[in-house]
mmCIF file of the N, C-alpha and C atoms, coordinates in Angstrom:
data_MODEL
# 
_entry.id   MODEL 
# 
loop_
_atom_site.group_PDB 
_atom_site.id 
_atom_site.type_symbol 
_atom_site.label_atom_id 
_atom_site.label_alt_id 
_atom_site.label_comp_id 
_atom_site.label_asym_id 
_atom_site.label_entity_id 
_atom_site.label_seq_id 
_atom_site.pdbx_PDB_ins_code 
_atom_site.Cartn_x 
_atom_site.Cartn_y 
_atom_site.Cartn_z 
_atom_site.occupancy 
_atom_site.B_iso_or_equiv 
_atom_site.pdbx_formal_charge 
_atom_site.auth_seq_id 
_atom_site.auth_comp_id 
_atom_site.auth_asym_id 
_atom_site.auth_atom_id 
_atom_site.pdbx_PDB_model_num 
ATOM 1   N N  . UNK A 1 1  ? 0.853   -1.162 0.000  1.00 0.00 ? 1  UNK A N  1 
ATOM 2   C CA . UNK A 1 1  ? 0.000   0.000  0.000  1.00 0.00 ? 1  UNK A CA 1 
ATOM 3   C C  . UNK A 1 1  ? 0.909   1.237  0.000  1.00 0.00 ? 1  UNK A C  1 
ATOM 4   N N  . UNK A 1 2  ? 0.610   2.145  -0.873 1.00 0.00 ? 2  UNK A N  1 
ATOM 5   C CA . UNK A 1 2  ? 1.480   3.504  -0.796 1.00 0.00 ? 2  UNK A CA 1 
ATOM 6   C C  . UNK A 1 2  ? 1.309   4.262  0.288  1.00 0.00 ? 2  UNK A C  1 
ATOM 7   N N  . UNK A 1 3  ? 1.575   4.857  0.761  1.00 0.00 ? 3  UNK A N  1 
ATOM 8   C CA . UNK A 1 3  ? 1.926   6.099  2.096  1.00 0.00 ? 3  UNK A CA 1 
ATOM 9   C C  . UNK A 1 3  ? 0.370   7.087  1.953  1.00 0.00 ? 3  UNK A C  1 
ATOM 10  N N  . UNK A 1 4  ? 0.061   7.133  0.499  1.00 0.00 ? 4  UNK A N  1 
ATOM 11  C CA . UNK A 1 4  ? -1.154  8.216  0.248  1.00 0.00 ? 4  UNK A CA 1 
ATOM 12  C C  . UNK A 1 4  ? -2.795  7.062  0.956  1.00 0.00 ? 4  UNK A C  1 
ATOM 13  N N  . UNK A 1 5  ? -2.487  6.120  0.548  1.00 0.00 ? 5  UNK A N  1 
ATOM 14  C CA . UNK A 1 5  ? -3.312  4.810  0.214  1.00 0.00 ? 5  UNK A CA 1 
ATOM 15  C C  . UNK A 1 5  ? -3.914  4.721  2.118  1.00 0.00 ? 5  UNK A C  1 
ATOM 16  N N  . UNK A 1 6  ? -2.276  4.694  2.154  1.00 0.00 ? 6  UNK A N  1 
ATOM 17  C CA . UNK A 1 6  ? -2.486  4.211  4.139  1.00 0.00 ? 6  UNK A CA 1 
ATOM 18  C C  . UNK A 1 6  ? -2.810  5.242  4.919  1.00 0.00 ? 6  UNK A C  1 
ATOM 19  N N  . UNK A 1 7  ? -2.762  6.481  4.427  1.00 0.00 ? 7  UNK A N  1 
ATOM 20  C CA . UNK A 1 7  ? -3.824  7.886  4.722  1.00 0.00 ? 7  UNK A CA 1 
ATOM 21  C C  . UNK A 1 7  ? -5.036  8.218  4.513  1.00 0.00 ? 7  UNK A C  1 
ATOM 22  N N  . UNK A 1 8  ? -5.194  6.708  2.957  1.00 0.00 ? 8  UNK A N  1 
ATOM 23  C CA . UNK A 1 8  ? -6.638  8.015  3.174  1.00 0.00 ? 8  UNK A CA 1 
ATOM 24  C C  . UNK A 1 8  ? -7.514  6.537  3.822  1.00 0.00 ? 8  UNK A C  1 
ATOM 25  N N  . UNK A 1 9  ? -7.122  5.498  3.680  1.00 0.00 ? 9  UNK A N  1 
ATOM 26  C CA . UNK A 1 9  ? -7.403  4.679  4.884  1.00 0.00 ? 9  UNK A CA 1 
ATOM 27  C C  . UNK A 1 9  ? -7.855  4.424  6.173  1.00 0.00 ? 9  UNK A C  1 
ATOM 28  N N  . UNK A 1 10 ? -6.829  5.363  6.484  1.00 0.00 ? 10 UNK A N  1 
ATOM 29  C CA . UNK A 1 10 ? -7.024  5.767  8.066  1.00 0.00 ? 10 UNK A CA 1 
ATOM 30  C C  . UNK A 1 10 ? -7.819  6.895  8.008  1.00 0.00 ? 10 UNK A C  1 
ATOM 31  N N  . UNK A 1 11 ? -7.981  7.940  7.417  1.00 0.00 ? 11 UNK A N  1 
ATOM 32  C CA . UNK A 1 11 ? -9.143  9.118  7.319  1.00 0.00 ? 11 UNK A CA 1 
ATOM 33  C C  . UNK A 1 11 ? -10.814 8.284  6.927  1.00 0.00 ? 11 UNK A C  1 
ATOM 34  N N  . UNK A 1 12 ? -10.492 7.133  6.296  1.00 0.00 ? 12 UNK A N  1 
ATOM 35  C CA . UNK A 1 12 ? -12.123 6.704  6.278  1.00 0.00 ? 12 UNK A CA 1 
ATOM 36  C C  . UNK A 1 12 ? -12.428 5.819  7.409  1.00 0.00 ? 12 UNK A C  1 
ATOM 37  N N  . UNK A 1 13 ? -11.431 5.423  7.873  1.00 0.00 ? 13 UNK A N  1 
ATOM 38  C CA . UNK A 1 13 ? -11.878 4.648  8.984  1.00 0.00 ? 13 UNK A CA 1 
ATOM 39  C C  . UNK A 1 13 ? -13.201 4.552  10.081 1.00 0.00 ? 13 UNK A C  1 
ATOM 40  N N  . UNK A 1 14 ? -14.527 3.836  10.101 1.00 0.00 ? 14 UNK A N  1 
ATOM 41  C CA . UNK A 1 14 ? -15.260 4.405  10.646 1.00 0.00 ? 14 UNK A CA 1 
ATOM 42  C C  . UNK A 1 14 ? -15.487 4.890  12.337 1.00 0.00 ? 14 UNK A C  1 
ATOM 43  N N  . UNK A 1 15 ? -15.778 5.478  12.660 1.00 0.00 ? 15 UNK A N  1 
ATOM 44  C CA . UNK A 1 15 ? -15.706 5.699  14.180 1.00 0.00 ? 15 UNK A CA 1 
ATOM 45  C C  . UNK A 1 15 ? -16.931 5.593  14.981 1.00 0.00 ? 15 UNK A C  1 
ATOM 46  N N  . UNK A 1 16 ? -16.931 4.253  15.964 1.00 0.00 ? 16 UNK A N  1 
ATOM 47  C CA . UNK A 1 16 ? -17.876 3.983  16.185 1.00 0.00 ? 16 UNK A CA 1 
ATOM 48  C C  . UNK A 1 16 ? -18.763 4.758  17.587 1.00 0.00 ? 16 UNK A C  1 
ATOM 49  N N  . UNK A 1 17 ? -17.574 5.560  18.425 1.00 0.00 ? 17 UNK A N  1 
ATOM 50  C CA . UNK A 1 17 ? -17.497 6.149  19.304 1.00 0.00 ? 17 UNK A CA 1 
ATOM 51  C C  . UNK A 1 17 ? -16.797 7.514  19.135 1.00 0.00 ? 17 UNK A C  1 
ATOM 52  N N  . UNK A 1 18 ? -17.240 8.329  19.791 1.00 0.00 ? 18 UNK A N  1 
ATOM 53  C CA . UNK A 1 18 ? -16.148 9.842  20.016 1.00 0.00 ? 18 UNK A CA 1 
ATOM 54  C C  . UNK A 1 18 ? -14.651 9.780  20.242 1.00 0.00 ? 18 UNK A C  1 
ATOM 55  N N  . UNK A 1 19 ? -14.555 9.227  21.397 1.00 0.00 ? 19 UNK A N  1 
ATOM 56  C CA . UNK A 1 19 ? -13.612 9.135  21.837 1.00 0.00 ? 19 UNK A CA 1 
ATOM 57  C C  . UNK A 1 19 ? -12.311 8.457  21.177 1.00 0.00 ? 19 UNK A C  1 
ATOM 58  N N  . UNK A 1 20 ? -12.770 7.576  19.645 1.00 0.00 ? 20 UNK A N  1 
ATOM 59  C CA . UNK A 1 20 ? -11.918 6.933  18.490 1.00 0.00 ? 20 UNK A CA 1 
ATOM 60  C C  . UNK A 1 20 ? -11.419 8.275  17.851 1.00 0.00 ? 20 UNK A C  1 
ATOM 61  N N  . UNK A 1 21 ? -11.670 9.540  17.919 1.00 0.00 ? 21 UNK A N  1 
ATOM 62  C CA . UNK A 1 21 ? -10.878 10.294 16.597 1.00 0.00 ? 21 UNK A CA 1 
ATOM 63  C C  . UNK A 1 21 ? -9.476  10.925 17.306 1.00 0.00 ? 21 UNK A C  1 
ATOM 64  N N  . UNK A 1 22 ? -9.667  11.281 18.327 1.00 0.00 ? 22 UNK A N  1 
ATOM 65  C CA . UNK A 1 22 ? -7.764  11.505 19.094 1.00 0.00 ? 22 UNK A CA 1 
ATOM 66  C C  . UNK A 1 22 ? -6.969  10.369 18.826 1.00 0.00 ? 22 UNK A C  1 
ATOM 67  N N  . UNK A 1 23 ? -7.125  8.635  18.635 1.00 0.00 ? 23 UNK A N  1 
ATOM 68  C CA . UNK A 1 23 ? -7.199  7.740  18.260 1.00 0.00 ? 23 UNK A CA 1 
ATOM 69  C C  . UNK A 1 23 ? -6.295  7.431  16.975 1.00 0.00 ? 23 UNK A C  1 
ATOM 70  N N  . UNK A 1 24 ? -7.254  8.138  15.889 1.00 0.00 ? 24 UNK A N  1 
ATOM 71  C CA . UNK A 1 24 ? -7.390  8.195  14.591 1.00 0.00 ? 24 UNK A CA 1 
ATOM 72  C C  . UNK A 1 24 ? -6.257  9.351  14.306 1.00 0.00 ? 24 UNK A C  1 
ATOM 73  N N  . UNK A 1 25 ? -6.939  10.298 15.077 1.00 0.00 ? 25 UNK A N  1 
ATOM 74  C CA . UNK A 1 25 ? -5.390  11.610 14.420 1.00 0.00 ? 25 UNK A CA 1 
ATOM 75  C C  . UNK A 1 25 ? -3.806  11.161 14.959 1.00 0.00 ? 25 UNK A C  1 
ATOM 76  N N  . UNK A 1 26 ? -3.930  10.555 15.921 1.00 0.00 ? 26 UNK A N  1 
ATOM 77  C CA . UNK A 1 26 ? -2.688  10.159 16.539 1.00 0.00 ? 26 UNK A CA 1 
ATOM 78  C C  . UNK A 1 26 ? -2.176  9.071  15.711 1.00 0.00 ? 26 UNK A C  1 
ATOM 79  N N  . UNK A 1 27 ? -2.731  8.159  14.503 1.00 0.00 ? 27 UNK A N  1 
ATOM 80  C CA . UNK A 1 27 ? -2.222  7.618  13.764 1.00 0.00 ? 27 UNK A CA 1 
ATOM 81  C C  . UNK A 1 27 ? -1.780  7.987  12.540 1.00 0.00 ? 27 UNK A C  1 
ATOM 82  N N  . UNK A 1 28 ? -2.667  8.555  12.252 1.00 0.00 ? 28 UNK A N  1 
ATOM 83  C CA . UNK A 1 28 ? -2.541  9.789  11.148 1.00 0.00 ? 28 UNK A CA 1 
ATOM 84  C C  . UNK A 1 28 ? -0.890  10.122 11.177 1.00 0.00 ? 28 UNK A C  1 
ATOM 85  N N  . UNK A 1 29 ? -0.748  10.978 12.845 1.00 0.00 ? 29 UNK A N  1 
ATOM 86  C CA . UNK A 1 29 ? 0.290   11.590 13.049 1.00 0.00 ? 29 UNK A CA 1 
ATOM 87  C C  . UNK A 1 29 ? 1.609   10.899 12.963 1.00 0.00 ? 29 UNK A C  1 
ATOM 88  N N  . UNK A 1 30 ? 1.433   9.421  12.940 1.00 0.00 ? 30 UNK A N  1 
ATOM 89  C CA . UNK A 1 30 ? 2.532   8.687  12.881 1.00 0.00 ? 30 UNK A CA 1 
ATOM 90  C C  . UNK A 1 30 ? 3.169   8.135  11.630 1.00 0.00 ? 30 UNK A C  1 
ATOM 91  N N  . UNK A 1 31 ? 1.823   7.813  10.458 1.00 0.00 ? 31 UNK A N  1 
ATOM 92  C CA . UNK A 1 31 ? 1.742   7.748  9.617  1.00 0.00 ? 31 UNK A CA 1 
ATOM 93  C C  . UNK A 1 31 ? 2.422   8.761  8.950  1.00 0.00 ? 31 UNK A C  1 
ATOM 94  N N  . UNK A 1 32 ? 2.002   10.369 9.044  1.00 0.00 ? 32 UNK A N  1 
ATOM 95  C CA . UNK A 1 32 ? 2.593   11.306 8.347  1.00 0.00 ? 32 UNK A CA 1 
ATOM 96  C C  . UNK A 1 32 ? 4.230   11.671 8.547  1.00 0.00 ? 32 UNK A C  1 
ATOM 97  N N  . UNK A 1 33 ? 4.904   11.183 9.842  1.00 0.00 ? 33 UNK A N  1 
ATOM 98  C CA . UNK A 1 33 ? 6.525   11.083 10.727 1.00 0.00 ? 33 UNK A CA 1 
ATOM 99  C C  . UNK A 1 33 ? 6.906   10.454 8.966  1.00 0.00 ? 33 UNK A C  1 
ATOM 100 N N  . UNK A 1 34 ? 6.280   9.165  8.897  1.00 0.00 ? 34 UNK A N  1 
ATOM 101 C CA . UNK A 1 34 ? 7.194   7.496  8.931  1.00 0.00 ? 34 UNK A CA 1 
ATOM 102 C C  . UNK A 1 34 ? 6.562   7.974  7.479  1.00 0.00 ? 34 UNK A C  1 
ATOM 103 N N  . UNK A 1 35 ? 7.096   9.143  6.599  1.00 0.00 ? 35 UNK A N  1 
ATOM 104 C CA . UNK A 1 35 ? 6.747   8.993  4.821  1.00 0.00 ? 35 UNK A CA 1 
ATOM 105 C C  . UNK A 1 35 ? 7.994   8.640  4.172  1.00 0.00 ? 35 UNK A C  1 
ATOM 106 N N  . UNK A 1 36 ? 7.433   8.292  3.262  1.00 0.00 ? 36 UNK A N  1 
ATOM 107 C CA . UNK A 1 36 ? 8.861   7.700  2.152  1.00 0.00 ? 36 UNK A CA 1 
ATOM 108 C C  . UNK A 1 36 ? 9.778   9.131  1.542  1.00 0.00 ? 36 UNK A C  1 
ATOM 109 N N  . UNK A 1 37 ? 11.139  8.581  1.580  1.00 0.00 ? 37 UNK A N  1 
ATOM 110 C CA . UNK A 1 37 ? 11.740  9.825  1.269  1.00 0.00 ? 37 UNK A CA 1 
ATOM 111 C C  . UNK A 1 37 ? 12.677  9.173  0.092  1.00 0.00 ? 37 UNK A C  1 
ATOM 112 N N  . UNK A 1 38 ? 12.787  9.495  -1.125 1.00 0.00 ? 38 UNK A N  1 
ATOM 113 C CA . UNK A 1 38 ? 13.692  9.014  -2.225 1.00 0.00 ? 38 UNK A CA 1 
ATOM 114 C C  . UNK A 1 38 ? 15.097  9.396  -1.956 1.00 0.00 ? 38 UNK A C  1 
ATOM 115 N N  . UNK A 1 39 ? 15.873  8.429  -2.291 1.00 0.00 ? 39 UNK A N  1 
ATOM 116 C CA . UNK A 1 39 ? 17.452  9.336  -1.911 1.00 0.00 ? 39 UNK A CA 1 
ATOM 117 C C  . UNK A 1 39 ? 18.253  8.368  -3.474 1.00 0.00 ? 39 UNK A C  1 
ATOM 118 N N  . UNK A 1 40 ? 19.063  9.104  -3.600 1.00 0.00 ? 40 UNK A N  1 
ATOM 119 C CA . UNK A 1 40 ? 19.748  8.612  -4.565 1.00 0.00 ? 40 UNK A CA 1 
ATOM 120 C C  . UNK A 1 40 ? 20.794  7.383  -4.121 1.00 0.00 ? 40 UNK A C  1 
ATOM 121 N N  . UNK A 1 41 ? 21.328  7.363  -3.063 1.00 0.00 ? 41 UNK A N  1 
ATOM 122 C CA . UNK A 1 41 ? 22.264  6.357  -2.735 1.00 0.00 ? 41 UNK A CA 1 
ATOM 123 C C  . UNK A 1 41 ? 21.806  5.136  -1.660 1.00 0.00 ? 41 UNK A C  1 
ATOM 124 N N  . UNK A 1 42 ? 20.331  5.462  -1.274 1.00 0.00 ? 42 UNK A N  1 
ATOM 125 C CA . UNK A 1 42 ? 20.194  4.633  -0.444 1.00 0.00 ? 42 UNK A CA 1 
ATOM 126 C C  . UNK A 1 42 ? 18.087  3.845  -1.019 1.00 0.00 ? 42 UNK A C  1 
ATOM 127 N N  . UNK A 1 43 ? 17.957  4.403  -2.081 1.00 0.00 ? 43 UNK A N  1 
ATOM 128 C CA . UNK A 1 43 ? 16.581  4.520  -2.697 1.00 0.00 ? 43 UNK A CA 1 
ATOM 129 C C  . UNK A 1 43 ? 15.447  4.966  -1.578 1.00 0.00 ? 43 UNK A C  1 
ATOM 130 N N  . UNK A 1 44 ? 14.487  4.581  -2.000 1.00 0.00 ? 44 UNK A N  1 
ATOM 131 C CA . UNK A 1 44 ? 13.544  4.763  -0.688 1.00 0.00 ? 44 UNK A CA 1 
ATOM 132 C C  . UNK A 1 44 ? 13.303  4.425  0.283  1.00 0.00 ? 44 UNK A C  1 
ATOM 133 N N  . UNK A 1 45 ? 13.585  5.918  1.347  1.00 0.00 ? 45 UNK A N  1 
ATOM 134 C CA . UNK A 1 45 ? 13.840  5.038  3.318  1.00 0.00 ? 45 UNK A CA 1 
ATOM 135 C C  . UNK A 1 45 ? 12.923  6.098  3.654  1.00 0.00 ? 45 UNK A C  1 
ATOM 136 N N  . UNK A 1 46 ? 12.479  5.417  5.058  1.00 0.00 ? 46 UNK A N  1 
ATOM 137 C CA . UNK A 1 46 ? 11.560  6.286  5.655  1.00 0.00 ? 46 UNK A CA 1 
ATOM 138 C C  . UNK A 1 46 ? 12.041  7.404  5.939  1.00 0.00 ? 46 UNK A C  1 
ATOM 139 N N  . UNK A 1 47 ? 11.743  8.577  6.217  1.00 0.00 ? 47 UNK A N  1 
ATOM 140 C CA . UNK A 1 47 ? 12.583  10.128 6.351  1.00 0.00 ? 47 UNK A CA 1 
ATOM 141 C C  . UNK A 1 47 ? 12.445  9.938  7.891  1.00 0.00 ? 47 UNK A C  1 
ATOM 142 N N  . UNK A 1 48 ? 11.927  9.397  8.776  1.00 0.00 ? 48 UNK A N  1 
ATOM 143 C CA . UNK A 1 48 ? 12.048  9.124  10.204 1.00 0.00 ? 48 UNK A CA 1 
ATOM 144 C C  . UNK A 1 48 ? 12.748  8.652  10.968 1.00 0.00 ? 48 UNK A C  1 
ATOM 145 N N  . UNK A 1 49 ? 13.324  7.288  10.332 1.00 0.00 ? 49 UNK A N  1 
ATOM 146 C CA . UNK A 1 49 ? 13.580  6.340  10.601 1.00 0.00 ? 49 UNK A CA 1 
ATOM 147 C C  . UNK A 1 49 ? 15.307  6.700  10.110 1.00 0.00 ? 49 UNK A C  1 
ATOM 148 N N  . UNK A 1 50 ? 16.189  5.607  10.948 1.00 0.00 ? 50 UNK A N  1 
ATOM 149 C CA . UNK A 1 50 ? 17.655  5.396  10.191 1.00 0.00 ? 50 UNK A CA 1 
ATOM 150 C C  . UNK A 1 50 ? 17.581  5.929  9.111  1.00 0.00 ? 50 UNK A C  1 
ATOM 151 N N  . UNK A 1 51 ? 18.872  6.545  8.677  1.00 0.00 ? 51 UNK A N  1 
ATOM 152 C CA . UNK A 1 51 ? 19.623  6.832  7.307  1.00 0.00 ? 51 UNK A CA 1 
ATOM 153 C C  . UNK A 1 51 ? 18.868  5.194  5.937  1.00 0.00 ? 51 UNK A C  1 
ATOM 154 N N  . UNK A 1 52 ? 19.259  3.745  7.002  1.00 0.00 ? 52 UNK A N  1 
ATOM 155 C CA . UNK A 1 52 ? 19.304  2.976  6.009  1.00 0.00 ? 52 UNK A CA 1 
ATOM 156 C C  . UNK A 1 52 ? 17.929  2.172  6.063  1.00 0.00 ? 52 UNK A C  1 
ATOM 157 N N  . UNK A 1 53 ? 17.121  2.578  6.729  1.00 0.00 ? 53 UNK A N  1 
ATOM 158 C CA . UNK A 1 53 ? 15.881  1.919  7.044  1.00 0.00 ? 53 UNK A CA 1 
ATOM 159 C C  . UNK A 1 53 ? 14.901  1.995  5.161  1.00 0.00 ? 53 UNK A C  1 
ATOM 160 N N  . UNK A 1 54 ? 14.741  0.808  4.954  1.00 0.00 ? 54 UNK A N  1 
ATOM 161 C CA . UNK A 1 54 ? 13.804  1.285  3.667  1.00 0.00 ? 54 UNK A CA 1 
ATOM 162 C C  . UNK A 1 54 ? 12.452  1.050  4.179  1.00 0.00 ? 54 UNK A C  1 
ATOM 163 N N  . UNK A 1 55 ? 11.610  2.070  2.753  1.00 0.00 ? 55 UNK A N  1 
ATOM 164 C CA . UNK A 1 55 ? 10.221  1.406  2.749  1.00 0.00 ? 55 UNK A CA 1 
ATOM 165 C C  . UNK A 1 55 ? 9.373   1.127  2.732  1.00 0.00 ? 55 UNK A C  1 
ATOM 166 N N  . UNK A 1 56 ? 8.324   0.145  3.388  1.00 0.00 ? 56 UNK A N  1 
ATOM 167 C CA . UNK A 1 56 ? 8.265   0.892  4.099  1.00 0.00 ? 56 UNK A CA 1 
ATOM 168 C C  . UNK A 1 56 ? 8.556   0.462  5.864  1.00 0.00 ? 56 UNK A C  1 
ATOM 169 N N  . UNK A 1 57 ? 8.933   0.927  6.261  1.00 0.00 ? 57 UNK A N  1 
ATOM 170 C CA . UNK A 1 57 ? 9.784   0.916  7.942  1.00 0.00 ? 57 UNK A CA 1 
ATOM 171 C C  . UNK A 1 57 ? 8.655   0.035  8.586  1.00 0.00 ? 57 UNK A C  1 
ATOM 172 N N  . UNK A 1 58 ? 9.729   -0.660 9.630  1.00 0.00 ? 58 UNK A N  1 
ATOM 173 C CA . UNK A 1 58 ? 8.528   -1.397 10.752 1.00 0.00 ? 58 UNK A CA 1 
ATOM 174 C C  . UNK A 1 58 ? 7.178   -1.386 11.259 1.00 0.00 ? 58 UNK A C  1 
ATOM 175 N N  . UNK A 1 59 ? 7.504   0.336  11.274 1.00 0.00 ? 59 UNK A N  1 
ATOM 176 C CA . UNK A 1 59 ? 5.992   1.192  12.249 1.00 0.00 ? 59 UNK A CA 1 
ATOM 177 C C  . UNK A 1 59 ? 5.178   1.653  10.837 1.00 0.00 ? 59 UNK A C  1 
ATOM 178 N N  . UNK A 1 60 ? 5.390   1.580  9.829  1.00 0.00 ? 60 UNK A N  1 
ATOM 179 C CA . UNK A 1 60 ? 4.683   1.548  8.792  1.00 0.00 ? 60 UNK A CA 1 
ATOM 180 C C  . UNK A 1 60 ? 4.214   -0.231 8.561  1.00 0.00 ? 60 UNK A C  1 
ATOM 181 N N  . UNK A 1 61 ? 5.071   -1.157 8.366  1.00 0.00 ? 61 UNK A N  1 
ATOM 182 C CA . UNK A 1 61 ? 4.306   -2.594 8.225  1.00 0.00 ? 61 UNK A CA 1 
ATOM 183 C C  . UNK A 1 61 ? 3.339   -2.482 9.163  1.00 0.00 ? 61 UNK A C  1 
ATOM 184 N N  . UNK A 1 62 ? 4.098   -2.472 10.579 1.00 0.00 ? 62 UNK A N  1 
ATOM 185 C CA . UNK A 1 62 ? 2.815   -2.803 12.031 1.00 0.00 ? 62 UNK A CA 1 
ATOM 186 C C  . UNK A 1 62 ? 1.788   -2.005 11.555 1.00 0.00 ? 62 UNK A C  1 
ATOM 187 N N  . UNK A 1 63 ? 1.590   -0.743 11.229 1.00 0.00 ? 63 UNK A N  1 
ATOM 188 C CA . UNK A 1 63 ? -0.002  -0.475 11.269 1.00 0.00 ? 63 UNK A CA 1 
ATOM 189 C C  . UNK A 1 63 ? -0.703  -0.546 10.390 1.00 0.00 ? 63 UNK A C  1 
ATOM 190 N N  . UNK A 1 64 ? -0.148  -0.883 8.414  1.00 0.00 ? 64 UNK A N  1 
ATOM 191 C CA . UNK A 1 64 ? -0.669  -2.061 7.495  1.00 0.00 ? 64 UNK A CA 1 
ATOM 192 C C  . UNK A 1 64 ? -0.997  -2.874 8.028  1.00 0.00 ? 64 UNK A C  1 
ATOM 193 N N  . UNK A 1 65 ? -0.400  -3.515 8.565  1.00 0.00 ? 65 UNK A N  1 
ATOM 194 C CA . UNK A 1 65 ? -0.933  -5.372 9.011  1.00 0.00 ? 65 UNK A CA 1 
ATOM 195 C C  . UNK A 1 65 ? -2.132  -5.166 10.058 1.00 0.00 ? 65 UNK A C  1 
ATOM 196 N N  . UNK A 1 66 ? -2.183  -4.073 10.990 1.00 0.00 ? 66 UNK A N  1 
ATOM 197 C CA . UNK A 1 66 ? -3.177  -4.002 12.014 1.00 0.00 ? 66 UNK A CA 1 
ATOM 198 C C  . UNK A 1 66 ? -4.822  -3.842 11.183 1.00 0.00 ? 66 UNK A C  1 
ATOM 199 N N  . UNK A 1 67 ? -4.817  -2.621 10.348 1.00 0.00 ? 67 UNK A N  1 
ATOM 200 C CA . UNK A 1 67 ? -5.496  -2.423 9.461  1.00 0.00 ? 67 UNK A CA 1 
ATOM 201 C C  . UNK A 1 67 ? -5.839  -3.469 7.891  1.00 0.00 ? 67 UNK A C  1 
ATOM 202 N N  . UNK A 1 68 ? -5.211  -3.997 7.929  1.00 0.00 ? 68 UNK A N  1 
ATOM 203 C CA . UNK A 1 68 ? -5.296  -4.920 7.168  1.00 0.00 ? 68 UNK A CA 1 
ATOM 204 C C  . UNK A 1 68 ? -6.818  -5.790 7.454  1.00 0.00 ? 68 UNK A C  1 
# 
């Protein structure tokens, strides 16, 4: 899933309670940290994460797979 894909994902997400959207933005917020950054010598790594981290990074799989 692309970085745009796993945003707008999490923006449709339904909320079954109030108290889910601090929730929701706080993933958002992690989501938006952990974006792909192109580099010429190292291709695409998370801009958050290590210099050599590609990807997409751990904390990007974990909350694909949660949402999944």
């Amino acid at each position: 899933m692309t970085h745009e894909e796993l945003l707008k994902k999490i923006y449709s997400m339904e909320l079954r309670y109030a108290n889910e959207k601090p929730r929701r933005e706080a993933l958002r917020a992690v989501v938006e940290l952990h974006k792909p950054y192109p580099t010429k010598r190292f291709g695409i790594i998370c801009k958050e994460c290590e210099i050599s981290t590609d990807y997409p990074c751990p904390t990007i799989q974990a909350i694909e797979k949660e949402l999944a």
